[in-house]
ZAMARGU-4260 file (C-alpha; in steps of 0.2 Angstrom, whole numbers, plus 5000, padded with zeros to 4 digits):
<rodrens>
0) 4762/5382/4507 | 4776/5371/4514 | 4786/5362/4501 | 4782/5344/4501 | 4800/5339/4506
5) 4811/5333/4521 | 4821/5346/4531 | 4837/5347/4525 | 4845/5340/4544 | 4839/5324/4535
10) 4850/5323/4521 | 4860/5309/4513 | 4873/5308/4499 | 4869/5293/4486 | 4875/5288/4471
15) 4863/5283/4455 | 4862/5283/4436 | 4852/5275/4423 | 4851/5259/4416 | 4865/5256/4404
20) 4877/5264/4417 | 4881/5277/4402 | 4873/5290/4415 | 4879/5292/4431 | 4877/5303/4446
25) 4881/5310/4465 | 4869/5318/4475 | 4863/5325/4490 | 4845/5319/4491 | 4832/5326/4506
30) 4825/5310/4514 | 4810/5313/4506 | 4802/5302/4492 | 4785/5306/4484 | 4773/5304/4468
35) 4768/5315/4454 | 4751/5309/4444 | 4750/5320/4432 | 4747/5315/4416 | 4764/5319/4410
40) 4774/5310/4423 | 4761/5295/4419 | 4765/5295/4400 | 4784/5298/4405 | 4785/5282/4415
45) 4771/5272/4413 | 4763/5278/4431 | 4767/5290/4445 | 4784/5297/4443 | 4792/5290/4459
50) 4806/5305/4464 | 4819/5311/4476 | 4823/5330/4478 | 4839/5333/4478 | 4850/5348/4490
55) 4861/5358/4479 | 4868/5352/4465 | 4869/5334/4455 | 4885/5329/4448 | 4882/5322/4434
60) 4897/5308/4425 | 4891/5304/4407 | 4882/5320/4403 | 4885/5322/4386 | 4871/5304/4385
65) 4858/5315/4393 | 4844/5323/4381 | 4832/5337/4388 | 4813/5337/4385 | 4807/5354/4390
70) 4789/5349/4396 | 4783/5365/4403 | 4786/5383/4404 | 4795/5379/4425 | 4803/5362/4420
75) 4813/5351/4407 | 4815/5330/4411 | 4832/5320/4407 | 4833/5306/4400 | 4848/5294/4394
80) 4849/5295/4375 | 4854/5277/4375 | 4844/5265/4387 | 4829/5279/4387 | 4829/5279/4407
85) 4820/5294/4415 | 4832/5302/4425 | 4825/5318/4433 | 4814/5334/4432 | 4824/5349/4434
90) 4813/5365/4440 | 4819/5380/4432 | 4830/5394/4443 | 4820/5405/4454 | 4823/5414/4470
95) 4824/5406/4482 | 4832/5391/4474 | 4844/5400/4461 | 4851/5384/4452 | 4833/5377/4451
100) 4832/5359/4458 | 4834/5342/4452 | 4821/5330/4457 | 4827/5312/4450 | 4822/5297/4447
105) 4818/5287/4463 | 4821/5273/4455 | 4838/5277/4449 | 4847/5279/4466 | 4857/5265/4470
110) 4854/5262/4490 | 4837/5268/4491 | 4835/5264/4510 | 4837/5281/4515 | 4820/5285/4506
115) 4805/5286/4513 | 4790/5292/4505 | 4783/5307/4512 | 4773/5317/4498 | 4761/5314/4481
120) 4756/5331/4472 | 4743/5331/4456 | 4734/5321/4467 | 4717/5326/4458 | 4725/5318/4442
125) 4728/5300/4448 | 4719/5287/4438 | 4709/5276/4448 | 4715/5261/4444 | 4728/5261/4457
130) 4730/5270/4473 | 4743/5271/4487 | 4741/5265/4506 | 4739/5274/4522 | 4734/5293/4513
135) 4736/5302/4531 | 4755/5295/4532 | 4761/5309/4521 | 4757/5327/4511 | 4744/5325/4498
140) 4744/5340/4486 | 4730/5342/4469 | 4737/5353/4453 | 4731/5369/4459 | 4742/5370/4474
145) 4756/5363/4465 | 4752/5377/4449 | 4750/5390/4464 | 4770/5385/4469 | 4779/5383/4454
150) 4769/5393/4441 | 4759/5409/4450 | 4753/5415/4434 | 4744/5401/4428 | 4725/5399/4426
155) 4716/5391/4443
</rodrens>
């Protein structure tokens, strides 16, 4: 299954951190914006976890004010241990990404022009008390394809 990001010709360096500015960060993000409705991103952020994948590594300035929760088996989220911003979701190392990826915090880019939003995944655990326009304009994926991607062991 194709990853639900932009090609990498699309690319764009931004700048970003949290809300206290005790975190901040470089990055090279994909143009490519999406939301997560599972129910841990919701309880995370109080709804879909707006994100932006970044290419490569993040630079991270102020690291030393960023706490780790590891939420599953694949992933651990960071967070600023002052001002409580959700920063990112970092998937694990694997193959064919050997440094894992970051996936941050839409909402923590500073010039998020560049963004547009191309994906949701957990689709079939979005509340239905909200729901986003124009469904065709982008990828659409429920928890099954994402498990089949990021954790091939699990149950179906």
């Amino acid at each position: 299954m194709e990853q639900p990001m932009s090609d990498s010709k699309d690319n764009v360096d931004v700048t970003g951190g949290c809300l206290c500015g005790a975190v901040k960060y470089t990055a090279k993000l994909k143009s490519g914006a999406g939301a997560c409705h599972c129910s841990m991103c919701r309880k995370w952020s109080a709804g879909p976890f707006m994100s932006a994948h970044a290419e490569g590594k993040v630079e991270f300035h102020g690291a030393g004010q960023i706490s780790e929760y590891q939420s599953s088996e694949w992933a651990a989220r960071g967070f600023c241990k002052t001002c409580g911003s959700s920063l990112y979701y970092h998937l694990k190392p694997r193959p064919e990404v050997p440094e894992g990826e970051y996936i941050l915090s839409a909402g923590t880019v500073d010039d998020q022009s560049s963004l547009k939003f191309d994906h949701e995944v957990f689709i079939d655990g979005a509340p239905g008390w909200y729901r986003f326009d124009d469904e065709d304009s982008r990828q659409r994926m429920t928890e099954a394809e994402i498990l089949a991607m990021f954790a091939p062991d699990a149950p179906q």
